[in-house]
Each structure stands twice: as structure tokens, then as C-alpha cells.
C-alpha positions as CSV (number, residue, x, y, z in Angstrom):
1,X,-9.9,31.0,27.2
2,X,-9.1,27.6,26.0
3,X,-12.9,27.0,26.0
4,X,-13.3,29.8,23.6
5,X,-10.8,28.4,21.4
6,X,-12.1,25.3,21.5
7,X,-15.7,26.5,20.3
8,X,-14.6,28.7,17.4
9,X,-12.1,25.8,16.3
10,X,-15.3,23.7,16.1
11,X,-17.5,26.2,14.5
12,X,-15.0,26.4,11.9
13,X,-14.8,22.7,11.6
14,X,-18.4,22.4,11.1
15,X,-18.9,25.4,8.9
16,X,-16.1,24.4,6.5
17,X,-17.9,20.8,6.7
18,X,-21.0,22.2,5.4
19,X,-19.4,23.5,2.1
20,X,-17.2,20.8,1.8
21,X,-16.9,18.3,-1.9
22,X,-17.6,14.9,-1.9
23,X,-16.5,12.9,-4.5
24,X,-16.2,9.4,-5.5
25,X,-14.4,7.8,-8.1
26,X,-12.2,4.1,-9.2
27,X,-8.4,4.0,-9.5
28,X,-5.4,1.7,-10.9
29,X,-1.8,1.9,-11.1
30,X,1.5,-0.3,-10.8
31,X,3.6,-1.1,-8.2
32,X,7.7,-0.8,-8.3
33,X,10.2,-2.3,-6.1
34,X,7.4,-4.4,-4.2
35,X,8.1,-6.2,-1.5
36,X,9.8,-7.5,2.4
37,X,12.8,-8.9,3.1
38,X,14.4,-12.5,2.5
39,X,16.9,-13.3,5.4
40,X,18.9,-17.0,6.1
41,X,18.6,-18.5,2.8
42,X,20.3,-21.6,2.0
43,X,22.5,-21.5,-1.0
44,X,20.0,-23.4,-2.9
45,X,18.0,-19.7,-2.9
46,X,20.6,-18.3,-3.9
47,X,18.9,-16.6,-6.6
48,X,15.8,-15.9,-3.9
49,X,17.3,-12.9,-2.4
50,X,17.5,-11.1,-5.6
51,X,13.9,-11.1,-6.5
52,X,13.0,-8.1,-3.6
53,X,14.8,-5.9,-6.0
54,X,12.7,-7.3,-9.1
55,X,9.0,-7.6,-7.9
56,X,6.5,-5.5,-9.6
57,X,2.5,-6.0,-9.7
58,X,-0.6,-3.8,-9.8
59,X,-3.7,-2.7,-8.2
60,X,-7.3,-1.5,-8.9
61,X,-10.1,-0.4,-6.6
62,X,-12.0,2.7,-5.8
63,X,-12.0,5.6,-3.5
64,X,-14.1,8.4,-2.1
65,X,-12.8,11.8,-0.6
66,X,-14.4,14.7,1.1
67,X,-12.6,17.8,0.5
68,X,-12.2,20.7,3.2
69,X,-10.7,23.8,2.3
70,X,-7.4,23.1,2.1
71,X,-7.2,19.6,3.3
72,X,-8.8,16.5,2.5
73,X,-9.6,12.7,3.8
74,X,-10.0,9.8,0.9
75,X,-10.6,6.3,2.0
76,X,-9.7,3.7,-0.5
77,X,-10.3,0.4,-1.3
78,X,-8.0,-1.8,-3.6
79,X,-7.3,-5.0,-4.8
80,X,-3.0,-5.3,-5.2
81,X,-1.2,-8.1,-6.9
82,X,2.2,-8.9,-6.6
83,X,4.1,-10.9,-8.8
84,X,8.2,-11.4,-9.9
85,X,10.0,-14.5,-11.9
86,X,13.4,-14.5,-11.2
87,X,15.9,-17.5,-12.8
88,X,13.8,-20.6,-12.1
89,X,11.6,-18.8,-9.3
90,X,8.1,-17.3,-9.3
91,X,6.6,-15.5,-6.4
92,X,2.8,-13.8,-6.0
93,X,1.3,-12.2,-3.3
94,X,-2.2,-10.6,-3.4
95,X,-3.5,-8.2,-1.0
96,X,-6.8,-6.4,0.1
97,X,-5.8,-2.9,1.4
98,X,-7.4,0.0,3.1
99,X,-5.3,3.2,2.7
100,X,-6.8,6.2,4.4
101,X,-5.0,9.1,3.2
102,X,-4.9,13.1,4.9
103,X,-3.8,15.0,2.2
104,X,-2.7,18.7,2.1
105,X,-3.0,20.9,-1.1
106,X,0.2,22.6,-1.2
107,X,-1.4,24.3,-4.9
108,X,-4.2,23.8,-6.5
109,X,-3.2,21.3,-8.4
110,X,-0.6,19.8,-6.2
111,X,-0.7,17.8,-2.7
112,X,1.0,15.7,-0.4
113,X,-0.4,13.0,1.5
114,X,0.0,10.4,4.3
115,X,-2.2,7.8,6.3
116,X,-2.3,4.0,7.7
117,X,-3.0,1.3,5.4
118,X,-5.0,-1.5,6.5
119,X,-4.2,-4.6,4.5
120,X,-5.0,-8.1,4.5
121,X,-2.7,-11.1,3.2
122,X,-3.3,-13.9,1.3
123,X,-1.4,-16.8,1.7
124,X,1.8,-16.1,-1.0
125,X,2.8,-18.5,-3.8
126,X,6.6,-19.4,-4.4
127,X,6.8,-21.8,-7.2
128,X,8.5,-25.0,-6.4
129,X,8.7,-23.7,-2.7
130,X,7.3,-25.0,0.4
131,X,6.6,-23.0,3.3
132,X,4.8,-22.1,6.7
133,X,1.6,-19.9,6.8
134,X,2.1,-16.4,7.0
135,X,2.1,-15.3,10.9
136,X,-0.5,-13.1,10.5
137,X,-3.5,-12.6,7.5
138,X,-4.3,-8.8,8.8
139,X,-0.8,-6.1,9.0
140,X,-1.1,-2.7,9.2
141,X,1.4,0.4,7.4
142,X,1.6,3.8,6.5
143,X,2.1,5.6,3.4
144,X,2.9,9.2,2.0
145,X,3.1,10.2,-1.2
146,X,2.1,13.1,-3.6
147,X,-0.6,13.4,-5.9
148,X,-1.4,15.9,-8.9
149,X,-5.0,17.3,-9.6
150,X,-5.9,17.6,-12.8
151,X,-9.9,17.8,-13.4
152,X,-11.3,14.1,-13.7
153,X,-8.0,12.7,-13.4
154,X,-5.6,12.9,-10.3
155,X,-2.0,10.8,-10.8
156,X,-0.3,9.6,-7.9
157,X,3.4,8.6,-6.8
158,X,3.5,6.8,-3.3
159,X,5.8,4.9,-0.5
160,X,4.2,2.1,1.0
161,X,5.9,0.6,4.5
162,X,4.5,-2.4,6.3
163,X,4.7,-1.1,10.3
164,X,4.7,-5.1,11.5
165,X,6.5,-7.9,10.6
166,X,5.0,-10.6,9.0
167,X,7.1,-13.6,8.2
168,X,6.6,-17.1,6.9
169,X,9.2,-20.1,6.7
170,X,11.0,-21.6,4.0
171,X,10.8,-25.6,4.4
172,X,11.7,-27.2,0.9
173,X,12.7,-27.0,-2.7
174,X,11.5,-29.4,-5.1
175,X,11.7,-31.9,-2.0
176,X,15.1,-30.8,-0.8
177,X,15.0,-29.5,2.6
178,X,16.2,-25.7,2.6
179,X,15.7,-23.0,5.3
180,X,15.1,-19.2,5.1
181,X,12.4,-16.7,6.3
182,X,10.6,-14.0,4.3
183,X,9.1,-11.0,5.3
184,X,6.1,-10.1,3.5
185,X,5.3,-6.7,4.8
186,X,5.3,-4.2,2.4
187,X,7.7,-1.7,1.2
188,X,6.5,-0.5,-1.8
189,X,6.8,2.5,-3.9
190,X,3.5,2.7,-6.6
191,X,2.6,5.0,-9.7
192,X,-1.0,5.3,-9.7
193,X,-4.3,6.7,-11.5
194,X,-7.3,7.8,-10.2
195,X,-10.7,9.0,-12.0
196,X,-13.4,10.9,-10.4
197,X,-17.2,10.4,-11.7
């Protein structure tokens, strides 16, 4: 019995494969509310802990996505910058990510999504700030989100969550010693736009 089920699941799979869309296409957006955690700051950073809440940056790249029935798998490629000035403070962070994305079409013009995102760190930049390399340059998170189909153009809203810690340490201000870690993974909610040729 289960081999039966197992053979017609697979014909389905590879007869739905047969009729299903690829498409290809290049996206932006902006992220909101970008960014980790900043834990054991001295008073000196006092300011520090309130630029989490005040981060905001964007993100272009391109995608491809081969539709099946109902459900659909788009890879992605993207460039993301990060970037908030807070009181004296500045702080960017760029990132190379890989979000690979199962989505579900709930209507035709309307589906929900979710998938890892593979991302890759470059070192971050906090003006006036010396620190430690980040622990690790590769990190790994998932996403959901929901995404509208209109034609050419889809528009997307999506939650971003770093799985693994990443932290790097805070050693000095302008030459005064200070102490503080920050944890760069991601936790990021993202408005974005996507064309398809």
C-alpha cells in the first residue's frame, strides 16, 4: 500500500513539474526595525542601546521561482544594507543573503511564505567605536512573510530572525575603554518589491 502511495505521489510530482512556470525577475525594498541585540553597555553607550529600535537600510538583488500548482519555490539573491545614526553614533552592517522561500497561494493573488536565509556578514561599522571581529562571517535564519501577486509586479511584507548568535565586543570609545557586546543576527521586518521579466 504505502508503495502505491508513494508512486502516484511521485507521478503527481513529476507531472505537475512538467507544466510548471518558471520565472525570473530583480527585486528591492527597505528594511524596518533592523537589527540584534546590545547587552552590558557601559554608560558611556548609553545612547547605544536605543539605536536597535531605530535601524533601517535596504536591499536589492534578484530572484527566480518555479511555480507548481498551488505552491511555489523562489531562491533569491540580495544585497542588504543596514544603516542608523543615533545622537553622536552611526552604525552599518551590509549583508549578502540567500533566502529560499516555499510559498503557498492562499488566492490567486495572495500567498504566504517561509524558508531559511543564508547570509553572510561583513565586518559592521560603529563610528567612533572599537570592537572585536564578528564571531562568525556565515549565520543562518528563517523568514515568513506574505506576498501579493499582481501581474509583473508582486509586493512583499516579511519577518526576518537570525537562528544563531553572532556577537562581537565593544573595546573603546574615542580611546576610552568601554565594554558591551552586540548581537548582529538579524531580526528584521522588510517591505519589498519584486518585478518579473
Amino acid at each position: 500500500m504505502f508503495a502505491k502511495t508513494a508512486l502516484f505521489l511521485s507521478l503527481l510530482f513529476f507531472f505537475n513539474l512538467t507544466f510548471a512556470q518558471f520565472e525570473y525577475g530583480v527585486k528591492a525594498g527597505i528594511h524596518l526595525s533592523a537589527s540584534g541585540s546590545i547587552t552590558d553597555a557601559t554608560s558611556d553607550l548609553a545612547s547605544l542601546g536605543e539605536i536597535e529600535e531605530n535601524m533601517t537600510g535596504y536591499f536589492i538583488g534578484s530572484y527566480v521561482s518555479l511555480d507548481l500548482a498551488f505552491l511555489y519555490l523562489r531562491p533569491e539573491l540580495q544585497f542588504s544594507y543596514l544603516n542608523t545614526n543615533f545622537d553622536s553614533l552611526s552604525l552599518t552592517q551590509s549583508r549578502l543573503e540567500a533566502p529560499v522561500s516555499l510559498g503557498f497561494k492562499v488566492l490567486p493573488i495572495l500567498s504566504v511564505f517561509a524558508g531559511p536565509t543564508l547570509q553572510y556578514n561583513f565586518e559592521p561599522e560603529i563610528e567612533d567605536v572599537t570592537f572585536t571581529a564578528i564571531e562568525q562571517n556565515t549565520s543562518i535564519g528563517l523568514h515568513l512573510g506574505v506576498r501579493t501577486h499582481l501581474g509583473p509586479l508582486n509586493a512583499d511584507v516579511r519577518f526576518d530572525r537570525g537562528i544563531n548568535p553572532n556577537e562581537l565586543t565593544l573595546l573603546e570609545q574615542n580611546g576610552i575603554p568601554i565594554s558591551g557586546r552586540v548581537d548582529t543576527r538579524s531580526n528584521t521586518w522588510s517591505l519589498g518589491l519584486s518585478y518579473r521579466f
